[in-house]
N, C-alpha and C positions, 0 to 999 in steps of 0.2 A: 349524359343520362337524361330523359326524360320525368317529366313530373308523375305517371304511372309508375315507374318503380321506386319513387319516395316513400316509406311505410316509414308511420312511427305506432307503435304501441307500449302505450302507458298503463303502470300496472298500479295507480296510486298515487299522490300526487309528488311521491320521491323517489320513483327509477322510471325509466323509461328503455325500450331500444327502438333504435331507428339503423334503419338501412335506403341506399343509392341517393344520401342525401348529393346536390352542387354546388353543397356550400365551398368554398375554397378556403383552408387555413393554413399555416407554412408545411404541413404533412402532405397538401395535397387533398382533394377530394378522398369524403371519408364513405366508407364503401360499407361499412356497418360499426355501430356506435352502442356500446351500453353502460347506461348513466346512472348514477345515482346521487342525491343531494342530504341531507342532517339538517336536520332542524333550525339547525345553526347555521347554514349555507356552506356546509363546507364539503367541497364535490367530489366522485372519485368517478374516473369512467375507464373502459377498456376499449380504445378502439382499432379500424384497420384501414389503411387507407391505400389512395390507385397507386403511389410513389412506392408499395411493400412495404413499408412501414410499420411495424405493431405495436401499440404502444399500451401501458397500462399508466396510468395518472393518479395517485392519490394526496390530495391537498397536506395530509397529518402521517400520522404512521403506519409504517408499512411492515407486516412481520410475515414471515414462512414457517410454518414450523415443518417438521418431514423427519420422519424413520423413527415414532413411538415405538413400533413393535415390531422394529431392526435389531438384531444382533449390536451391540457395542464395535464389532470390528467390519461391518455390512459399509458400504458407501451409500448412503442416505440419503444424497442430494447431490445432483451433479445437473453443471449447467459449460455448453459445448457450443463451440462456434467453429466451425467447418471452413469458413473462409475468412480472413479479416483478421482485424484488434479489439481483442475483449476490452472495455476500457471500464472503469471505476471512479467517477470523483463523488468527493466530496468540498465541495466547492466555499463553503465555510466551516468545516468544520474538521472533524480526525474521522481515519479509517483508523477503526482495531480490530484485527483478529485472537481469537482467543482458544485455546485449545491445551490439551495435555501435549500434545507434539504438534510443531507446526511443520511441516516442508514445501520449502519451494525449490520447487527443480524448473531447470532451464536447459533444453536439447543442445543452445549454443552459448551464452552469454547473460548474467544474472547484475544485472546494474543497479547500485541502490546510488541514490542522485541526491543532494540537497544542501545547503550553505553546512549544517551541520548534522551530522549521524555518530548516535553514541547507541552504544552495543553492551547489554547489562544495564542493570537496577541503578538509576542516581544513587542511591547509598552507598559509600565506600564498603567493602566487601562484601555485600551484598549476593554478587554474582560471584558464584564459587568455582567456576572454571570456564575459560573459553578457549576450543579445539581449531586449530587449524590445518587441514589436512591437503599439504598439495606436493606435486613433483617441483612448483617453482613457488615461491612466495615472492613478489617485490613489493618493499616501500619506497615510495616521491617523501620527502615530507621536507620543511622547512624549519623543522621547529619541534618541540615535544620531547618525552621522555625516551619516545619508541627511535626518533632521529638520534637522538645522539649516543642512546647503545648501539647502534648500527652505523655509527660515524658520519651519518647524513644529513647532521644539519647545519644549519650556517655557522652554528656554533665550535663544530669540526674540521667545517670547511673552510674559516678564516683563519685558524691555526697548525692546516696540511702545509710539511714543508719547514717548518719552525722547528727550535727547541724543546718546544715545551710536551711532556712528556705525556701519553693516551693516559695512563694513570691520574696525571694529574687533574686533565681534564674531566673525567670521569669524577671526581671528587667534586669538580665545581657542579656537573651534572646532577649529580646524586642529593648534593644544597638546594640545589631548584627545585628538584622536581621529588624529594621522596624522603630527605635524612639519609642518615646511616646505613640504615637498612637499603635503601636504592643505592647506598655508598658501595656496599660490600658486594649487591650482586655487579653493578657496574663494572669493578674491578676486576669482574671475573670474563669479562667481554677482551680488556685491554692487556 
């Protein structure tokens, strides 16, 4: 770009747009830029650059609101990407979503990933029921309540082959991990 098509016009002395600046930043030459700054220095700008890159920048907080005077059951806000990976971080911090229902669906494959995933309210009963609905369910596990009503854990697996009776074991299960009560349903697996 030549310096003829460099425009900048300032509306004040806290926004500006400029357009066919040569500056070069990791985006690439930016092809139209609109700025703005606070009192305080703290900047927000929206721009576009040669590499197709669109970018909006805000130093503090960022909010959307969308669908005041939607129907309750209207899709209010929808954001689509035609090629590619939609991707989300939060890079110090938590994503939450919040909602009366949440769904995620996945056409092939729904992977939740992480040293540890717990499903339901930390408070013990808390969470009043969880459904699992499939033609197959498998557990891996090593260890846990869920491994040794289902005879899978090392705890089951070190005593296949022995004397010692699923009942029993079930008992010592039921001590670990719940009393009596995990006593009784246990006994009803063996």
């Amino acid at each position: 770009m030549d310096k003829q098509n460099h425009q900048t016009k300032n509306f004040g002395s806290q926004f500006f747009i400029e357009s066919g600046s040569d500056e070069m930043t990791y985006a690439g030459r930016t092809v139209s830029l609109m700025a703005s700054v606070t009192k305080d220095k703290i900047k927000n700008n929206m721009s576009f650059h040669e590499t197709g890159l669109a970018r909006y920048h805000t130093e503090k907080d960022y909010q959307i609101e969308a669908g005041v005077k939607c129907k309750d059951t209207d899709n209010a806000m929808r954001t689509l990407v035609h090629h590619g990976n939609y991707c989300v971080n939060a890079d110090r911090g938590e994503m939450r979503l919040s909602a009366r229902n949440i769904i995620i669906e996945a056409s092939n494959e729904l992977i939740l990933q992480a040293e540890k995933i717990r499903i339901g309210y930390e408070e013990r009963g808390a969470t009043n029921e969880i459904n699992l609905h499939a033609t197959k369910v498998e557990v891996t596990t090593k260890g846990g309540n869920i491994g040794d009503l289902l005879k899978t854990s090392s705890l089951f697996s070190s005593f296949s082959g022995s004397f010692v009776s699923g009942s029993s074991l079930a008992s010592a299960a039921a001590g670990m991990y719940g009393g009596p009560v995990a006593g009784a349903i246990a006994k009803k697996f063996f």
